[in-house]
Gaussian input, Z-matrix of N, CA and C with variables (Angstrom, degrees):
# hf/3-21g

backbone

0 1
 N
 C     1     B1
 C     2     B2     1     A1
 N     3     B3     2     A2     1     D1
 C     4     B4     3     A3     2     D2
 C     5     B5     4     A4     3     D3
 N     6     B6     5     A5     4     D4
 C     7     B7     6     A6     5     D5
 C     8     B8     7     A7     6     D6
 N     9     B9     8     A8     7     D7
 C    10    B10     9     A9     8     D8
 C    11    B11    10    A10     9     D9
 N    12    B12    11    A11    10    D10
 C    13    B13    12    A12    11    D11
 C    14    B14    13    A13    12    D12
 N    15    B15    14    A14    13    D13
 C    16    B16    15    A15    14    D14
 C    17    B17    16    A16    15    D15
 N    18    B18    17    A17    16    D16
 C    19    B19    18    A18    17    D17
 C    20    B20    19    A19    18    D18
 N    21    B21    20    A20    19    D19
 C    22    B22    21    A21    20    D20
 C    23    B23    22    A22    21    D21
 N    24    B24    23    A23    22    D22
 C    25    B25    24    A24    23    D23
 C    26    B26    25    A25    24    D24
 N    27    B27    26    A26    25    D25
 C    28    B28    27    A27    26    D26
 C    29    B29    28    A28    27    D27
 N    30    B30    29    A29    28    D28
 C    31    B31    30    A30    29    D29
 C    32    B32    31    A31    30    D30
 N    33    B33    32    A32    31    D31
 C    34    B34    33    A33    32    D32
 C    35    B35    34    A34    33    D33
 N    36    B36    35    A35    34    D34
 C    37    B37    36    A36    35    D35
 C    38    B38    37    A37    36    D36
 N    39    B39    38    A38    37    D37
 C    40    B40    39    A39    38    D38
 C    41    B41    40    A40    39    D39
 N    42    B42    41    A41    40    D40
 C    43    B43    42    A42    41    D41
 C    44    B44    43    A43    42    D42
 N    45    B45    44    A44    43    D43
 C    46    B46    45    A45    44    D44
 C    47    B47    46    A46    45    D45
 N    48    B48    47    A47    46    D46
 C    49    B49    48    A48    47    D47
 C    50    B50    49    A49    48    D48
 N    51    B51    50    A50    49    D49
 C    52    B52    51    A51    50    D50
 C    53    B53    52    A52    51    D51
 N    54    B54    53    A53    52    D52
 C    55    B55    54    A54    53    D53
 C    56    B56    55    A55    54    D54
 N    57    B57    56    A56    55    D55
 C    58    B58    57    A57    56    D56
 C    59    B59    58    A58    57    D57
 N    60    B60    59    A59    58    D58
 C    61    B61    60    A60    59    D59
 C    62    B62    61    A61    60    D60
 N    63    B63    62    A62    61    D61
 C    64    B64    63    A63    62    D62
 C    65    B65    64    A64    63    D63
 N    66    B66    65    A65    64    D64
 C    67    B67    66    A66    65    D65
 C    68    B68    67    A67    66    D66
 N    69    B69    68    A68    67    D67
 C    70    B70    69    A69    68    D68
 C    71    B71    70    A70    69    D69
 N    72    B72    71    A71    70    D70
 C    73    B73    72    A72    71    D71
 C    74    B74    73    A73    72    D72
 N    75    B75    74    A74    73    D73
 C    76    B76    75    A75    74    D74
 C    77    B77    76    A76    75    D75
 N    78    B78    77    A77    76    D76
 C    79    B79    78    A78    77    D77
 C    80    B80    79    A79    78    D78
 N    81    B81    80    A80    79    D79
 C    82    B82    81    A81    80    D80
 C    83    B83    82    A82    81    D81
 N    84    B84    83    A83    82    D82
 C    85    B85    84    A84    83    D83
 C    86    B86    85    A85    84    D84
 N    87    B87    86    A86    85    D85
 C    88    B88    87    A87    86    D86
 C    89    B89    88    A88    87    D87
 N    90    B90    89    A89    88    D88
 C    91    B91    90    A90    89    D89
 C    92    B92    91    A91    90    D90
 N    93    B93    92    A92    91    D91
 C    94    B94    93    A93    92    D92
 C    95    B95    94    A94    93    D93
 N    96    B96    95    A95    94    D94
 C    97    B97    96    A96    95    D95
 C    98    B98    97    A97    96    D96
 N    99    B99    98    A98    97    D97
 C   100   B100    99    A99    98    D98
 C   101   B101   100   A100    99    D99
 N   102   B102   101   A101   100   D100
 C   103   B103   102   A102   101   D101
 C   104   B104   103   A103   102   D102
 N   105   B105   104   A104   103   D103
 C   106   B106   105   A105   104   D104
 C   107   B107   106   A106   105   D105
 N   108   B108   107   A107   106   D106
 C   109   B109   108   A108   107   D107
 C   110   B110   109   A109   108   D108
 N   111   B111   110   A110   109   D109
 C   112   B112   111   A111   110   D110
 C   113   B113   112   A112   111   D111
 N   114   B114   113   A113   112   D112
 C   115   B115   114   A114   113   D113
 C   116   B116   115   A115   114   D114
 N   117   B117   116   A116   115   D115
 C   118   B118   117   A117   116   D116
 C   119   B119   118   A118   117   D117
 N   120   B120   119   A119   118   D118
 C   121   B121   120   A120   119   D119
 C   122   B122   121   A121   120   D120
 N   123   B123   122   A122   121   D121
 C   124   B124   123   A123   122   D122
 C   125   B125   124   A124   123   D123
 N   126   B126   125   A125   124   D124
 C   127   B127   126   A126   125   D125
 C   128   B128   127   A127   126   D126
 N   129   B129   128   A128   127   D127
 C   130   B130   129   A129   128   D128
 C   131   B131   130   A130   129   D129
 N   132   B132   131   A131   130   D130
 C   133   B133   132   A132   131   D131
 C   134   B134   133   A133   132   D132
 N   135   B135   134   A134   133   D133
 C   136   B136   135   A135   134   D134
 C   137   B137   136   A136   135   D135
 N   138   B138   137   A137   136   D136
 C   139   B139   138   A138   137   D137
 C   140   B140   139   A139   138   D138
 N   141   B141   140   A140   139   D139
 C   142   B142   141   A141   140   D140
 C   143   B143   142   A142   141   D141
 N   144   B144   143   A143   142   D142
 C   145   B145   144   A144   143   D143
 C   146   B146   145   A145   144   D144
 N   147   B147   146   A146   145   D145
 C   148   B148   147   A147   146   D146
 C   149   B149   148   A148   147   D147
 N   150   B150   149   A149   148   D148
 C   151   B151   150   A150   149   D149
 C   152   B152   151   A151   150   D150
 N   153   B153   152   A152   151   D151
 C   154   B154   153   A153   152   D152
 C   155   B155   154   A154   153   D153
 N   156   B156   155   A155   154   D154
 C   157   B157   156   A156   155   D155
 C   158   B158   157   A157   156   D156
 N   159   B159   158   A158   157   D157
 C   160   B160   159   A159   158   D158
 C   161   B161   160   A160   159   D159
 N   162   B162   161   A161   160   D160
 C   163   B163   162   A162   161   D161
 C   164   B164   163   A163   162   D162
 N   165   B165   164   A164   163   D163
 C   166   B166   165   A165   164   D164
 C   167   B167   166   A166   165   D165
 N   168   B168   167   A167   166   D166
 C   169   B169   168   A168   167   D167
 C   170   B170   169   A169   168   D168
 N   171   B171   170   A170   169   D169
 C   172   B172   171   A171   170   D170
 C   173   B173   172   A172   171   D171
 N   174   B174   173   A173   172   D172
 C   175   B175   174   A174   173   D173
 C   176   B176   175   A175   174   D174
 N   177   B177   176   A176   175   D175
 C   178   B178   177   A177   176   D176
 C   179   B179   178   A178   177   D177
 N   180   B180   179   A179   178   D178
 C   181   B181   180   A180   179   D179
 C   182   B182   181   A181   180   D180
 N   183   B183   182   A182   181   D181
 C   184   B184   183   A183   182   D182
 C   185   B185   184   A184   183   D183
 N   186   B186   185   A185   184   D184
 C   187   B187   186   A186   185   D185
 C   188   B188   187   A187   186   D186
 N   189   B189   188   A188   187   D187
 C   190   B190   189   A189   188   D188
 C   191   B191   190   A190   189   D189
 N   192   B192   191   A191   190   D190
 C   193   B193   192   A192   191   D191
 C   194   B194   193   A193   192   D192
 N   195   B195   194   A194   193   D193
 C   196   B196   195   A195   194   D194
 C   197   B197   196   A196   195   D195
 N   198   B198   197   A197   196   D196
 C   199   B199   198   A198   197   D197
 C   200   B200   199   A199   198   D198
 N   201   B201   200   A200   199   D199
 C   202   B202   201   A201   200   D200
 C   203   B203   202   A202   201   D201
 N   204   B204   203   A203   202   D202
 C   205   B205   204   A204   203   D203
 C   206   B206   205   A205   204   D204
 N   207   B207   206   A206   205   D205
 C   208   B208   207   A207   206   D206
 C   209   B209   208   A208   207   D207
 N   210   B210   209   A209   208   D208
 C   211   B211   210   A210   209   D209
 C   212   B212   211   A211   210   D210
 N   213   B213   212   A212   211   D211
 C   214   B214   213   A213   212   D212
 C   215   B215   214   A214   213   D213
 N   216   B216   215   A215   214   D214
 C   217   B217   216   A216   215   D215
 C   218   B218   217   A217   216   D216
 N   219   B219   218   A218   217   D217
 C   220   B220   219   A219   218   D218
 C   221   B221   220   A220   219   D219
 N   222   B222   221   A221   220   D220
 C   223   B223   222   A222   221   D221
 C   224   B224   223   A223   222   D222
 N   225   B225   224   A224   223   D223
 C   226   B226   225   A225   224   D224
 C   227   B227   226   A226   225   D225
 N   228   B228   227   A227   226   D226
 C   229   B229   228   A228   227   D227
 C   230   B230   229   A229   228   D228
 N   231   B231   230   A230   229   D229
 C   232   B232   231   A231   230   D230
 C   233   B233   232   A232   231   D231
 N   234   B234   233   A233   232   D232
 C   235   B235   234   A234   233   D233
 C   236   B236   235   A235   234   D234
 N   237   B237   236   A236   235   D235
 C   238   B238   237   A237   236   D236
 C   239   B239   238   A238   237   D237
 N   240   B240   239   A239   238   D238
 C   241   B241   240   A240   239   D239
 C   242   B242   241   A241   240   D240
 N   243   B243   242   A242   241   D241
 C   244   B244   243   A243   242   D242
 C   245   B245   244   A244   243   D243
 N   246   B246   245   A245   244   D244
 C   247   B247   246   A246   245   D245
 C   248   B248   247   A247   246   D246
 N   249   B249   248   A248   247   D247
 C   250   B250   249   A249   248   D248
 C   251   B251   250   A250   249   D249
 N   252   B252   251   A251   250   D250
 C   253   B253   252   A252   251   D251
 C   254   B254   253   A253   252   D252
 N   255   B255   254   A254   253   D253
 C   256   B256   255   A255   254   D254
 C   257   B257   256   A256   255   D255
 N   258   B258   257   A257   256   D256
 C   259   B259   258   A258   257   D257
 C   260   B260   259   A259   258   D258
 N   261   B261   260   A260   259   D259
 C   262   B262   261   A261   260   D260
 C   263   B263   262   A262   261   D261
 N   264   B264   263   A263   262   D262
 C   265   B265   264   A264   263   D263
 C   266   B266   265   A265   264   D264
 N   267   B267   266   A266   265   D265
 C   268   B268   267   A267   266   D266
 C   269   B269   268   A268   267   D267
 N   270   B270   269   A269   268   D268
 C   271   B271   270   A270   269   D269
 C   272   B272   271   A271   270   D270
 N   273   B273   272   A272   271   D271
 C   274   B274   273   A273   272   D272
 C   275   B275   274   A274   273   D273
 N   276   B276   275   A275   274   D274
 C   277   B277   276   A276   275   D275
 C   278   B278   277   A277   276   D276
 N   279   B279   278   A278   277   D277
 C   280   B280   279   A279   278   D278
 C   281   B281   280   A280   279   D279
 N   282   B282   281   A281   280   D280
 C   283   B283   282   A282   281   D281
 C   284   B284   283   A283   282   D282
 N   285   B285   284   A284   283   D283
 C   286   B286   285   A285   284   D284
 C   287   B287   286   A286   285   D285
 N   288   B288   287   A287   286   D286
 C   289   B289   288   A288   287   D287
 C   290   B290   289   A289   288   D288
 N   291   B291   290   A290   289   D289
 C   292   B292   291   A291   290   D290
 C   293   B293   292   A292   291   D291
 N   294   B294   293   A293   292   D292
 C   295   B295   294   A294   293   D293
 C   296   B296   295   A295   294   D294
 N   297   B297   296   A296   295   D295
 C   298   B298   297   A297   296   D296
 C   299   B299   298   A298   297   D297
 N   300   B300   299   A299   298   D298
 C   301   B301   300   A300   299   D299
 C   302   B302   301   A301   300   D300
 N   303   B303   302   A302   301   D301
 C   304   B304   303   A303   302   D302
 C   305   B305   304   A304   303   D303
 N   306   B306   305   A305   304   D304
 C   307   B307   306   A306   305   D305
 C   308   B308   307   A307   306   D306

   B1=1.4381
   B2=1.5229
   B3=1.2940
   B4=1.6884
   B5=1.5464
   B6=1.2166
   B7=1.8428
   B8=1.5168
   B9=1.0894
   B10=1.8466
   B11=1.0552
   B12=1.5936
   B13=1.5509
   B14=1.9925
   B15=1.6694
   B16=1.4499
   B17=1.3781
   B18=1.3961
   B19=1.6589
   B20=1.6395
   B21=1.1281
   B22=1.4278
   B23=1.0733
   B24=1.7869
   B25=1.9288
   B26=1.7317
   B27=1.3353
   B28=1.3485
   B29=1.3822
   B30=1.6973
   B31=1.6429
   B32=1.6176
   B33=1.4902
   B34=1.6392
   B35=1.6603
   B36=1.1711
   B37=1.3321
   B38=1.6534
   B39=1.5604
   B40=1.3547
   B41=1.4450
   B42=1.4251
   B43=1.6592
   B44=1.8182
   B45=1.3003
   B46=1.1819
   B47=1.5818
   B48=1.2969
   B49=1.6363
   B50=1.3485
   B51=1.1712
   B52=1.3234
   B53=1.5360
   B54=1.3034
   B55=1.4852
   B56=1.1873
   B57=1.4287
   B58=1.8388
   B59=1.8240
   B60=1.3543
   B61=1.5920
   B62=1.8723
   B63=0.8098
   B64=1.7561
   B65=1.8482
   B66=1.4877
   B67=1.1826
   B68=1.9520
   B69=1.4677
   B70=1.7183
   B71=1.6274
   B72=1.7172
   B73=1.7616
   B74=1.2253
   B75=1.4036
   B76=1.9909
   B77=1.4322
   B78=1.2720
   B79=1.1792
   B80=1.3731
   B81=1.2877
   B82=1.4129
   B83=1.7799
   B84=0.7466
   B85=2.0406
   B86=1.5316
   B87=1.4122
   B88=1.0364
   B89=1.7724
   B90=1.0036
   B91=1.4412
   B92=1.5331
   B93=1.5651
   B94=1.4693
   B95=1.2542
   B96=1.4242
   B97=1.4589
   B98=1.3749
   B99=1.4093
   B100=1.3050
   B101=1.1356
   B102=2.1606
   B103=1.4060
   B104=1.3598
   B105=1.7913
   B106=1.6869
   B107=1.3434
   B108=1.5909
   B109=1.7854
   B110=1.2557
   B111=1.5447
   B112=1.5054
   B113=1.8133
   B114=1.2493
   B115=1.6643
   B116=1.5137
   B117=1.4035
   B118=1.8330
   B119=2.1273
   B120=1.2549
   B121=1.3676
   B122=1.2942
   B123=1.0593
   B124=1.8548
   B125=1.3768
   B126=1.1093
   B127=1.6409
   B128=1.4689
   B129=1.8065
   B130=1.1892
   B131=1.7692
   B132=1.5190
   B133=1.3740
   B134=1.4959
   B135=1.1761
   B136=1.1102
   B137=1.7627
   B138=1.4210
   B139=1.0929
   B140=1.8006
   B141=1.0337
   B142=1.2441
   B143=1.7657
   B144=0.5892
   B145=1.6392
   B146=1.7333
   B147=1.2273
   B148=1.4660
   B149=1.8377
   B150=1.1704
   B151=1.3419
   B152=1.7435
   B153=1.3642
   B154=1.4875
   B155=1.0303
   B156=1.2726
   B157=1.5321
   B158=1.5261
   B159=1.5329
   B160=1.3361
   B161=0.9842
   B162=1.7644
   B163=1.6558
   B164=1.5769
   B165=1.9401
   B166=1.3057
   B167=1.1849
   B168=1.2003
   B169=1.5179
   B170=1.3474
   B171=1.6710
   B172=0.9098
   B173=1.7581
   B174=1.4625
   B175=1.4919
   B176=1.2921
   B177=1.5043
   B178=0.8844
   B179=1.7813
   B180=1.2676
   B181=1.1794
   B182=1.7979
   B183=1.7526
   B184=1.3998
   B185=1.3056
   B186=1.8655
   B187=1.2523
   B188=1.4676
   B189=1.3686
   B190=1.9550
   B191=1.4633
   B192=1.1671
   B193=1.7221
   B194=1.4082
   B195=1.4080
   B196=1.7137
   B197=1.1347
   B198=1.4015
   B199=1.6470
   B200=1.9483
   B201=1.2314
   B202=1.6457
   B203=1.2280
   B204=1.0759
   B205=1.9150
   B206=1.8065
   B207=1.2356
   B208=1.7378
   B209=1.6332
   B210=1.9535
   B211=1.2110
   B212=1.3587
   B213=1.6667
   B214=1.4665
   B215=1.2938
   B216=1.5733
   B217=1.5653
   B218=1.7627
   B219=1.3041
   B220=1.2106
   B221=1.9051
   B222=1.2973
   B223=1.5359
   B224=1.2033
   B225=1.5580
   B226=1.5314
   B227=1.4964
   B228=1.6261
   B229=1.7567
   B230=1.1838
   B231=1.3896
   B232=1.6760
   B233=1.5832
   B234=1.1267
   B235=1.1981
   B236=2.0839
   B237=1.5537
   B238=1.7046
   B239=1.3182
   B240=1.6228
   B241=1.0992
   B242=1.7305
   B243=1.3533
   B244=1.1469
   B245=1.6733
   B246=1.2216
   B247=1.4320
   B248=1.5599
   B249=1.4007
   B250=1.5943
   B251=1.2851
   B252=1.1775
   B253=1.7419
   B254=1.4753
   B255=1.2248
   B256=1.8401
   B257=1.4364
   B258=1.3876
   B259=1.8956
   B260=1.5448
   B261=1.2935
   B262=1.0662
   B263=2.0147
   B264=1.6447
   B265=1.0479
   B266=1.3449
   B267=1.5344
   B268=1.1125
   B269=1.3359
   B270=1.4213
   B271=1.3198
   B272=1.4578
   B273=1.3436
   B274=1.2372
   B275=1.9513
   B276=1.6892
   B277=1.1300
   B278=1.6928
   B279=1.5151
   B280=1.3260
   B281=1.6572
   B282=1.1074
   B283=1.4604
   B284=1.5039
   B285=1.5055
   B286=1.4624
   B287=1.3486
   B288=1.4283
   B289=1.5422
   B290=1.2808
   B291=1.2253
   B292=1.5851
   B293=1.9671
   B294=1.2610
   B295=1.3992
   B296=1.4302
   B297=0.9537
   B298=1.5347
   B299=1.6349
   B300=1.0027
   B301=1.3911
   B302=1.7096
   B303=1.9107
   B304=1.1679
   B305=1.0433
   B306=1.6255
   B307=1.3345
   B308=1.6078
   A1=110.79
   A2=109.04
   A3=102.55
   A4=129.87
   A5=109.38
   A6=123.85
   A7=92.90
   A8=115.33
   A9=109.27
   A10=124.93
   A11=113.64
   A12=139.78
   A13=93.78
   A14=112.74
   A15=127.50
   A16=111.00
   A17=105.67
   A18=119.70
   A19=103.90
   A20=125.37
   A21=115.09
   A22=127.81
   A23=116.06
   A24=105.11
   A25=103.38
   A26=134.75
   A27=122.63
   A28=105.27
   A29=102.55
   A30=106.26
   A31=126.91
   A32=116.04
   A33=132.14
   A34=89.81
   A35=135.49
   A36=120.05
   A37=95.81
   A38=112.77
   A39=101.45
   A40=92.90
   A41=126.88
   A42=140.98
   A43=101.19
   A44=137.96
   A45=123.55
   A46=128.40
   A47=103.69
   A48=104.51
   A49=106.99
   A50=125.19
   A51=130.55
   A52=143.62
   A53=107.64
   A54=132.98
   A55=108.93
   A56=112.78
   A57=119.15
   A58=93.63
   A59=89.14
   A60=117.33
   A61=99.76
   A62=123.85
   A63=147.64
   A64=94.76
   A65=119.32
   A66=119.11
   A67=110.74
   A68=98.11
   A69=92.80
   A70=106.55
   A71=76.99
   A72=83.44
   A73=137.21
   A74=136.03
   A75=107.49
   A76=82.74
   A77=153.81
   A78=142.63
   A79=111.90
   A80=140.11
   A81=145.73
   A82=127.52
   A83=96.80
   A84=114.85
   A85=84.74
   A86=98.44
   A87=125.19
   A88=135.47
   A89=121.48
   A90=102.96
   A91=109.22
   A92=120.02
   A93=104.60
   A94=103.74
   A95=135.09
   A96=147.50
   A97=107.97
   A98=101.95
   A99=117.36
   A100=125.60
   A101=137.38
   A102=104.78
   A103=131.00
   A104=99.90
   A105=108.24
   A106=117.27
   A107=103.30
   A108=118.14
   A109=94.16
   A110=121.31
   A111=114.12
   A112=81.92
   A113=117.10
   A114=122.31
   A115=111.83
   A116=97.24
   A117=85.75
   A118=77.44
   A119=100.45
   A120=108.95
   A121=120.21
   A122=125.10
   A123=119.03
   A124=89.16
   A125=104.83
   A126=125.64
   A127=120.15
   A128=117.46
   A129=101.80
   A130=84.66
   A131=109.92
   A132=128.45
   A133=109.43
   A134=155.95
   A135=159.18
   A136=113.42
   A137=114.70
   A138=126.72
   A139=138.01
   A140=130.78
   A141=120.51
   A142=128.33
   A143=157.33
   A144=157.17
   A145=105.55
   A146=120.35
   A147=146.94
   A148=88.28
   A149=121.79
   A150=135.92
   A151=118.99
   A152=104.59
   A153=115.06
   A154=120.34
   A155=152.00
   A156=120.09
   A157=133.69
   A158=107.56
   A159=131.78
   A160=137.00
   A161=105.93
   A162=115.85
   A163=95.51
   A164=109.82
   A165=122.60
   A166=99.11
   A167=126.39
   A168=122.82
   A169=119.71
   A170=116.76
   A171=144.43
   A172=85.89
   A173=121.76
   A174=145.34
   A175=105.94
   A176=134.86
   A177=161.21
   A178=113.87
   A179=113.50
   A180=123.26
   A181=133.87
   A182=93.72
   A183=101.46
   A184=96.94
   A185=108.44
   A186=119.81
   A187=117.28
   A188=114.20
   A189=99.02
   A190=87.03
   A191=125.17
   A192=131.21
   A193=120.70
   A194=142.71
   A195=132.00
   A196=75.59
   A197=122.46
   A198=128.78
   A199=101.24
   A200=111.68
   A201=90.63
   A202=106.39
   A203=130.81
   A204=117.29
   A205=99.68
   A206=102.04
   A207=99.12
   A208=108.00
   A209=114.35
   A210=97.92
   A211=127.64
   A212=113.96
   A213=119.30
   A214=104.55
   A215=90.21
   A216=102.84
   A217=95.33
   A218=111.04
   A219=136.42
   A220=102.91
   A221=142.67
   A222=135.98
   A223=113.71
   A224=93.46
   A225=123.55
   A226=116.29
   A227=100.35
   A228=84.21
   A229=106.15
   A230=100.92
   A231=120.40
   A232=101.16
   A233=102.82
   A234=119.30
   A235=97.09
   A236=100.27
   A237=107.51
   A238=114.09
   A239=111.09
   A240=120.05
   A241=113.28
   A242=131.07
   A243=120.78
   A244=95.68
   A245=111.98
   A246=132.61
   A247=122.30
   A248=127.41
   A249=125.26
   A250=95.74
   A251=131.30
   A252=126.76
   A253=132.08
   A254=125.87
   A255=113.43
   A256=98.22
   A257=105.53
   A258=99.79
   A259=104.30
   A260=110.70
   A261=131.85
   A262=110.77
   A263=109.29
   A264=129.90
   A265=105.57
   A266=121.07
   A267=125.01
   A268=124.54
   A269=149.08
   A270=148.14
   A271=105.03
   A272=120.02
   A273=129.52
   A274=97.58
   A275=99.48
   A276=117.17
   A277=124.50
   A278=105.44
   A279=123.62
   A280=105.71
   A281=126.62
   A282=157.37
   A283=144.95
   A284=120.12
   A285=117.41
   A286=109.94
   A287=120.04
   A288=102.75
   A289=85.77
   A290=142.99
   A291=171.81
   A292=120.56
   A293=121.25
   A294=115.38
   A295=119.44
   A296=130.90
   A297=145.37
   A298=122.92
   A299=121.58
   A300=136.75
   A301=118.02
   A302=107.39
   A303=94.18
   A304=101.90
   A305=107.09
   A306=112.19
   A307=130.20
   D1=-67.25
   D2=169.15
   D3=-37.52
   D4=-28.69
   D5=-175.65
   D6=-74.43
   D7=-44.89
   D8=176.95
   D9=-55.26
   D10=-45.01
   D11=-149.38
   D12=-81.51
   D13=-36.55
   D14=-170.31
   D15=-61.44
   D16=-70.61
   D17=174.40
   D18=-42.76
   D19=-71.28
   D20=-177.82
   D21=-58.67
   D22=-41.20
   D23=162.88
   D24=-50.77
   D25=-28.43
   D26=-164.87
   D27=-70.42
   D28=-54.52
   D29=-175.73
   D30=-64.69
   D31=1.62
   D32=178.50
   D33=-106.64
   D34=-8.64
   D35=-168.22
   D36=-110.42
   D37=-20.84
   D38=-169.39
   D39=-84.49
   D40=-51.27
   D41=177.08
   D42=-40.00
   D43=-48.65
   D44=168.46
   D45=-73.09
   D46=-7.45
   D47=169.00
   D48=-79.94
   D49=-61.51
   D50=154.72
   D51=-17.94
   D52=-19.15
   D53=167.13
   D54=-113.44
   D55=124.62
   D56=-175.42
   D57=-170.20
   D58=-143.42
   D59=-179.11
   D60=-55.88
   D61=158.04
   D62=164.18
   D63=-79.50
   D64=122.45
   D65=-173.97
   D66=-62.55
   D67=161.31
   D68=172.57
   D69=-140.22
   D70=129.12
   D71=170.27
   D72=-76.26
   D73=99.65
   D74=-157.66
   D75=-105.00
   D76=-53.39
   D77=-139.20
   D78=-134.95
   D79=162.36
   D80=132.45
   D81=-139.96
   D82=135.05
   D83=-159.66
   D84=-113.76
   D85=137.15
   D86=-79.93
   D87=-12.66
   D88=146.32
   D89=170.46
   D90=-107.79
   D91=24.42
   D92=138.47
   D93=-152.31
   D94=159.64
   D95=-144.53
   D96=-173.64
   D97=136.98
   D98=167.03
   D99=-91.01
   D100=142.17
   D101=-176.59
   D102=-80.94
   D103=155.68
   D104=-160.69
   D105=111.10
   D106=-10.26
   D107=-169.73
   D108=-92.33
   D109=178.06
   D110=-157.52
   D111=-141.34
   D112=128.10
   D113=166.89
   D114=-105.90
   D115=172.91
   D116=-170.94
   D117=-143.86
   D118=118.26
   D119=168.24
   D120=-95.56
   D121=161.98
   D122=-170.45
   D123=-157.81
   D124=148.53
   D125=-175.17
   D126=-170.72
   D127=-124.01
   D128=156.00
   D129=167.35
   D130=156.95
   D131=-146.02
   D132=60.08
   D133=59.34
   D134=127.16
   D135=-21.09
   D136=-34.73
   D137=-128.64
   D138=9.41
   D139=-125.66
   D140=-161.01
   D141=-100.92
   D142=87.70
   D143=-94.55
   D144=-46.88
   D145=-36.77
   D146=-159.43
   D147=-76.95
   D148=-24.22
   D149=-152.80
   D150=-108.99
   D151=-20.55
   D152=166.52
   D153=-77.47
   D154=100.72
   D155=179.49
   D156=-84.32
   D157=-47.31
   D158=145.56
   D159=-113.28
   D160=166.76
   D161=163.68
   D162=-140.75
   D163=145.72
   D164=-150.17
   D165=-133.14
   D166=144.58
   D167=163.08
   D168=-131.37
   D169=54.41
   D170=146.94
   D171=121.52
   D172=152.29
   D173=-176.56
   D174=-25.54
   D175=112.16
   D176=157.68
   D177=95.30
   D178=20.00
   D179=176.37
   D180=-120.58
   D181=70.28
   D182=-163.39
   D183=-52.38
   D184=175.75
   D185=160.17
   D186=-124.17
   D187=166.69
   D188=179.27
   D189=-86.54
   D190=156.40
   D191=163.18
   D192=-134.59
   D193=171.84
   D194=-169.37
   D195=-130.54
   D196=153.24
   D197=171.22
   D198=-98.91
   D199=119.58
   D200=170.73
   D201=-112.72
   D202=1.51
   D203=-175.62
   D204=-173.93
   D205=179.82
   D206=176.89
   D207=-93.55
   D208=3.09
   D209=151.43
   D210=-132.71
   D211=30.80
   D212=165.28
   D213=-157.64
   D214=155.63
   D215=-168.78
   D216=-151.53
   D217=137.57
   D218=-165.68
   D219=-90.22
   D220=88.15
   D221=155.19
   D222=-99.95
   D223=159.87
   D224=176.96
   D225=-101.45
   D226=127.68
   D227=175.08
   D228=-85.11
   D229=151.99
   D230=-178.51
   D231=-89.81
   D232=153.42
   D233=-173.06
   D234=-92.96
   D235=157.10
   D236=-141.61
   D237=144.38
   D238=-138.15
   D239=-164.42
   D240=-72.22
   D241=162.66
   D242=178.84
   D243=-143.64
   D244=150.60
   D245=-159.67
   D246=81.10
   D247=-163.34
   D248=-150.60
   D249=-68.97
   D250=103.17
   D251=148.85
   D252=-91.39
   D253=-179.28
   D254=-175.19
   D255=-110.79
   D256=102.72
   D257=163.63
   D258=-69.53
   D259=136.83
   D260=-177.39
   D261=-133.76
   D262=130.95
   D263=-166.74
   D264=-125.35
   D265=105.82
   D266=-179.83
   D267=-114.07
   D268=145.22
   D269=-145.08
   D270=-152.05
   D271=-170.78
   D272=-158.72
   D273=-94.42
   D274=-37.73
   D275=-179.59
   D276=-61.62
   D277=-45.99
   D278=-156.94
   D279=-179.65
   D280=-176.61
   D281=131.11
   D282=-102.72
   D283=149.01
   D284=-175.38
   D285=-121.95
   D286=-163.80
   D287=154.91
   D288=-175.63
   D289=170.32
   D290=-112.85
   D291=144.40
   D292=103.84
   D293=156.09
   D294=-15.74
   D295=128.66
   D296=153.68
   D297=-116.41
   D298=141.52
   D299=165.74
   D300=-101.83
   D301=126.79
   D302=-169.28
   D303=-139.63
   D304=102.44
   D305=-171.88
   D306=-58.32

């Protein structure tokens, strides 16, 4: 009975970390990149790695990303579209988005 009772207090504890603030984008370094180039976004509410889901570089163009903290996270542009697209950062909480240039 207890082995049941564990897993599910875990999975209501991970689901409420996960719900907070709507993430925010303040920065991205570079702010233009070619694909294969690596950006480092900084913001804040990210929340917890389990809690990011994506990063976009404009509609239908995920990116792979490394989570390093709840206010930066390291993506790759995907190769695709080229010129101004909307990176977009989406979370458990919410989403943001910021212009990008992709060279």
């Amino acid at each position: 009975m207890e082995s049941t009772t564990t897993p599910d207090s875990a999975a209501v504890d991970r689901t409420q970390v996960c719900f907070g603030q709507s993430p925010k984008i303040e920065k991205i370094t570079p702010d233009e990149a070619k694909a294969g180039e690596k950006v480092t976004i900084i913001g804040m509410d990210f929340g917890t790695p389990g809690c990011l889901f994506s990063i976009s570089f404009g509609p239908g163009n995920p990116a792979k990303f490394e989570y390093k903290s709840e206010s930066e996270v390291v993506a790759t542009v995907p190769s695709g579209k080229k010129g101004l697209t909307i990176l977009t950062l989406t979370t458990a909480s919410g989403e943001d988005s910021k212009p990008f240039f992709v060279k």
